[in-house]
C-alpha positions, 0 to 999 in steps of 0.5 A: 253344870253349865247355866242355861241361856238367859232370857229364854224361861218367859214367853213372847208378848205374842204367847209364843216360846222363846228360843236361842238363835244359836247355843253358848260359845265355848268363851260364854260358858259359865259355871257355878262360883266356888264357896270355899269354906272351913274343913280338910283343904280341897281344891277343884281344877277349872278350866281358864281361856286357852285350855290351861287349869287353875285351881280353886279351892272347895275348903280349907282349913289354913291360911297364910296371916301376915303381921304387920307389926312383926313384918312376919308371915305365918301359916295359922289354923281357921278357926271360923268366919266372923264376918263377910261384907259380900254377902249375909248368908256367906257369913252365916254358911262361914264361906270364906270370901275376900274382904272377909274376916275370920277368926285364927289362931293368932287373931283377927284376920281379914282375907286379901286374896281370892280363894276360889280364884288364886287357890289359897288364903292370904290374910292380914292381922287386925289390930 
């Protein structure tokens, strides 16, 4: 669902209504951001500047932990979201943001990649 144009819900100082003096460019059109959170992996296409689709993701259940000490990356299970610096509710509802950090199987990890944006979850063990 496409957001409406800004601006318009308030009326003029005059009383009048506001209306657009032309509709959304293609370029302009904006959607709702994908919150990704714990369960089944799911990843919706969107579509980018030029016509070409990247997929996000809805929810996943993995991500890709790098261990620093061993130099290993290792696919680990998502247990859940401990905490997210971009927003209280997003740690409360357990969506999975970058800079978040969520608790795996082998530990502690903080999220380095875009979930919504590149498609999967990279993550780097805390110590």
């Amino acid at each position: 669902m496409v957001k409406a144009v800004e601006n318009l819900r308030k009326k003029k100082l005059t009383g009048g209504k506001r209306r657009p003096n032309r509709s959304r460019r293609a370029f302009e059109a904006d959607d709702y951001p994908f919150e990704p959170v714990v369960g089944e992996t799911v990843r919706s296409p969107k579509r980018t500047r030029g016509g070409s689709l990247s997929y996000g993701l809805r929810a996943t259940a993995e991500a890709n932990v790098f261990d620093g000490s061993s130099g290993k990356t290792v696919k680990s299970k998502i247990v859940r979201v401990t905490a997210n610096k971009a927003n209280r509710e997003y740690e409360r509802r357990g969506v999975i943001t970058r800079g978040a950090v969520i608790e795996t199987e082998l530990g502690s990890a903080k999220v380095t990649s875009r979930p919504s944006d590149d498609g999967v979850v990279n993550a780097v063990l805390i110590k």
